[in-house]
C-alpha positions in Angstrom: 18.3 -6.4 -8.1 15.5 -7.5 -10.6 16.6 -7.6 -14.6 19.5 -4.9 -13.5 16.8 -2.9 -11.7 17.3 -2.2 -7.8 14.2 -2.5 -5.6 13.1 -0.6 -2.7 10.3 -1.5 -0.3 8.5 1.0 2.2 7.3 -0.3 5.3 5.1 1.9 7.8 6.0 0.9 11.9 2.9 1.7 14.3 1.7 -1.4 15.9 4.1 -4.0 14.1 6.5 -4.9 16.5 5.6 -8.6 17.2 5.7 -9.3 13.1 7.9 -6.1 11.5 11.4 -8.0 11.6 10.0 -11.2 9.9 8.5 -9.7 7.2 11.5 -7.2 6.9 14.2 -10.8 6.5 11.4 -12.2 4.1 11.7 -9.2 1.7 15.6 -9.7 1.7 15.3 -13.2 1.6 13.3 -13.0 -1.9 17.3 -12.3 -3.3 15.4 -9.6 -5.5 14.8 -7.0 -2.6 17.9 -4.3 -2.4 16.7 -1.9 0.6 14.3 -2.1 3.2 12.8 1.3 4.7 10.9 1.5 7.5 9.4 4.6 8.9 8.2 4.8 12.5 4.7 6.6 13.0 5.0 7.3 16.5 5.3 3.1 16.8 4.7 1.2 20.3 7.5 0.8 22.7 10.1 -1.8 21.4 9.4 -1.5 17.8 12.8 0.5 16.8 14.4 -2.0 18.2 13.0 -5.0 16.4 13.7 -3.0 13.1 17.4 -2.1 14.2 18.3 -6.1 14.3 17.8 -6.1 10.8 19.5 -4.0 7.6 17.0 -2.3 7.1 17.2 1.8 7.2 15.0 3.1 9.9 13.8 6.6 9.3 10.6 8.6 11.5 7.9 10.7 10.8 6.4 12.2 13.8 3.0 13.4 11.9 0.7 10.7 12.9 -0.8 8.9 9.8 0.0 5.7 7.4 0.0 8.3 4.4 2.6 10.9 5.9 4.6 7.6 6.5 4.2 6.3 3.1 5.4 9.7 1.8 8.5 9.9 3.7 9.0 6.3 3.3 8.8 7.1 -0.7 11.4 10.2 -0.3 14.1 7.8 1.4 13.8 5.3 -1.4 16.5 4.8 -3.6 15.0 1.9 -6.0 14.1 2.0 -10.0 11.2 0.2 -8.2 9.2 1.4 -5.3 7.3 -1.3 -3.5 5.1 -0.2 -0.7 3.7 -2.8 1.8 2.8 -3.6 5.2 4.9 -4.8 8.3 1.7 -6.7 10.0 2.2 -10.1 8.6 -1.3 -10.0 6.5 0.7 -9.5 3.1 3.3 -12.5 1.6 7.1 -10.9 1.0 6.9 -14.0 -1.6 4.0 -12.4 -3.8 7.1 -9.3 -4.9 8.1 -11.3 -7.8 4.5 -11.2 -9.0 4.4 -7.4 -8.5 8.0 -7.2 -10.3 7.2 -9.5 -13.4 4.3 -6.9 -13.8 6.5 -3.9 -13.3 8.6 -4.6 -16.5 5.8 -4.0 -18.3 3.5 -1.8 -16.2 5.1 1.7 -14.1 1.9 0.9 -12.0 1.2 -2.7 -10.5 -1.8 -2.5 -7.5 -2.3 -5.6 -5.3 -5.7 -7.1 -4.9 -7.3 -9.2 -2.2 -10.5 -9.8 -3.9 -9.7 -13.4 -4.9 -11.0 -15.8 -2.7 -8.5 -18.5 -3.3 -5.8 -16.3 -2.3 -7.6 -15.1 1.5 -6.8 -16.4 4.4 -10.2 -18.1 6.2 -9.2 -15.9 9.5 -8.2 -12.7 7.7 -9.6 -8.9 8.3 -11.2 -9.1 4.4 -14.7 -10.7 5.4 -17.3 -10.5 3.1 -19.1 -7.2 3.4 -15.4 -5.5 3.2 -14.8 -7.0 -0.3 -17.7 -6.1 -2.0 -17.3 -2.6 -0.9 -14.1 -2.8 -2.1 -15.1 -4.1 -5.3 -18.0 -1.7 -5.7 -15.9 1.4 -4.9 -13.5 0.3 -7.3 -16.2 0.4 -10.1 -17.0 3.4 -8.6 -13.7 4.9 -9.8 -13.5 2.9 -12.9 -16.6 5.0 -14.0 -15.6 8.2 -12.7 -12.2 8.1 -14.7 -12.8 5.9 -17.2 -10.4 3.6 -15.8 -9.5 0.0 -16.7 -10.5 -2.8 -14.0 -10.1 -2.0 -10.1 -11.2 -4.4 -7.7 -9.3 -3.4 -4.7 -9.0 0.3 -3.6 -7.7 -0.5 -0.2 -4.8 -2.5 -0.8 -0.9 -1.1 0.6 0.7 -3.8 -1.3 1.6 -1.8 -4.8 4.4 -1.3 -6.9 5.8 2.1 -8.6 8.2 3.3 -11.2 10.3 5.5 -9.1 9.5 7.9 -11.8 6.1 7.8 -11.4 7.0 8.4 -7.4 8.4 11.3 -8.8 5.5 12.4 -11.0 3.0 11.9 -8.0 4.9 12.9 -5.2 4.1 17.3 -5.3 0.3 15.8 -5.8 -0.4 14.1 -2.5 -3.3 15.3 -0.5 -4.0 12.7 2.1 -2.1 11.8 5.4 -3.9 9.2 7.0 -5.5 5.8 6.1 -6.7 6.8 2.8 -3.5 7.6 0.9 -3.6 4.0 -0.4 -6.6 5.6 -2.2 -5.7 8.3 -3.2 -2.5 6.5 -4.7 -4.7 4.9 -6.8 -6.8 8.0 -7.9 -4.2 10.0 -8.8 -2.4 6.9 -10.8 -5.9 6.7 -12.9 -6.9 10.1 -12.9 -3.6 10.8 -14.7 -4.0 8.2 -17.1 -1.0 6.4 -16.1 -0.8 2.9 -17.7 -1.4 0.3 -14.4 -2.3 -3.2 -13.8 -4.1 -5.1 -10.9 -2.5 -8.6 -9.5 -3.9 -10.9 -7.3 -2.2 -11.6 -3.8 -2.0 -13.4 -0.7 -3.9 -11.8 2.5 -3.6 -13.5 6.0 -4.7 -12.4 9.3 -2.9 -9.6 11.1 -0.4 -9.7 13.7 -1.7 -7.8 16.9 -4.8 -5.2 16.1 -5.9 -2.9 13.7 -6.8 0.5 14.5 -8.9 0.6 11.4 -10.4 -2.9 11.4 -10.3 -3.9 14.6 -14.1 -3.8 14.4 -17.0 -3.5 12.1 -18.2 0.2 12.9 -14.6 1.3 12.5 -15.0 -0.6 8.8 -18.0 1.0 8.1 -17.1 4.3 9.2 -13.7 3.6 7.0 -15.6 2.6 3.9 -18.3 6.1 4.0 -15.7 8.1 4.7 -13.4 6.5 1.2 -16.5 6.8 -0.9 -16.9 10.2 -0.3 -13.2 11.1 -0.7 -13.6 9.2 -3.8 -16.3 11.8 -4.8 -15.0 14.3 -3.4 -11.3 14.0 -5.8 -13.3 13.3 -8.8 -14.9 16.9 -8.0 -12.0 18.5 -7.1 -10.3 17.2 -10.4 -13.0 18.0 -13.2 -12.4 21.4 -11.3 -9.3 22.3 -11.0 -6.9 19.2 -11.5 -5.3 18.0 -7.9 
C-alpha cells in the first residue's frame, strides 16, 4: 500500500527467465508493492517456473506481442495504481517510490532514460537510440501540443487505474509499440502526465528488439511513422 492506495505492477515473461524472479522479490521488497502480475507471452522453457517460486499471479496470453501482454496484464490488475515494467533487469524496482510520489499528484507518471547520470555505461540506450528518442518525443510534443517528452520508448510508467480504464476500449497496437501508443493516447487525450527520470542497466539475456543496430533502426522508422500515422488517424476520426 502507498498513502492507503494499493499498487499493482505488470510484468511481460518472454525471454526473462534468468532475471524475472529477482526483479519480481524487489518489487515486493519496496513494502509499497501489493501484487505482482506477470503474463507469459509464449515465454522460453523454464520461465513459469521461475515466476511460480514467487507470489506473484501468473496469467498467459498466447497472442505473441509485449502490447497484447501489457493489455491482459492491465485487465488482471487490481491496484488504485497500475505500474507497468519490465522483468529483464534493465529497470530498478527501487525507482517505484519515485513513480508513486508523482502519482499523488499526476494519474500519468512516464519513466525516462534520457539522463545520462542515471544510464548504465553497458546499457542497450547508446547514443544514437536517445536522441531518437528525444527527437520523436518533440515530435509528439508538437503534434499534440503536449508538455515535455523525452522518452517515448520507455515500459517503466505509472497509471491511475482509472485512467487504465479510460484507455483500455482505445488500444490499437499489440506489439512493441504499445509503450507508444500508451503515451499517445495519454497526450492526445489531454490527460494531465508527468516525465521522471530513472535508472537503466544492461539487460539480462537478449533483446529481440535491440539485440542489434538494424533491428534499432528498423524499430525507430517504423515508431515515427506510427507516430504520424495516429496523429492522422486522430485529427480524423478520434482513435
Amino acid at each position: 500500500m502507498w498513502r492507503g492506495k494499493s499498487v499493482s505492477v505488470v510484468l511481460t515473461s518472454y525471454r526473462e527467465r534468468h532475471s524475472i524472479r529477482e526483479i519480481i522479490d524487489d518489487f515486493f521488497a519496496t513494502g509499497v508493492v501489493d501484487e505482482v502480475i506477470v503474463v507469459d507471452n509464449n515465454a522460453e522453457m523454464g520461465s513459469k517456473e521461475e515466476v511460480q517460486k514467487t507470489r506473484a499471479k501468473l496469467f498467459f496470453e498466447t497472442k505473441q506481442g509485449q502490447g497484447y501482454a501489457l493489455q491482459t496484464g492491465m485487465r488482471e490488475a487490481h491496484g488504485d495504481y497500475v505500474i507497468l515494467c519490465e522483468g529483464d533487469g534493465t529497470f530498478s524496482p527501487h525507482d517505484v517510490e519515485k513513480f508513486l510520489l508523482y502519482g499523488a499528484e499526476f494519474p500519468v507518471v512516464f519513466g525516462t532514460r534520457t539522463n545520462t547520470s542515471l544510464i548504465g555505461h553497458d546499457s542497450a540506450m547508446f547514443f544514437l537510440r536517445r536522441i531518437a528518442d528525444v527527437l520523436e518525443g518533440k515530435l509528439i510534443e508538437i503534434l499534440f501540443r503536449s508538455n515535455r517528452l523525452t522518452d517515448i520508448g520507455c515500459t517503466y510508467k505509472l497509471l491511475r487505474q482509472e485512467t487504465v480504464r479510460q484507455l483500455q476500449p482505445h488500444w490499437i497496437k499489440g506489439d512493441s509499440h504499445f509503450i507508444t501508443e500508451v503515451t499517445l493516447q495519454v497526450v492526445a487525450r489531454h490527460i494531465p502526465f508527468v516525465e521522471i527520470p530513472v535508472a537503466f542497466k544492461k539487460r539480462v539475456g537478449i533483446s529481440a528488439v535491440t539485440e542489434s543496430f538494424p533491428n534499432v533502426a528498423k524499430w525507430g522508422v517504423k515508431l515515427l511513422l506510427f507516430i504520424i500515422l495516429f496523429r492522422l488517424k486522430w485529427k480524423n476520426s478520434r482513435i
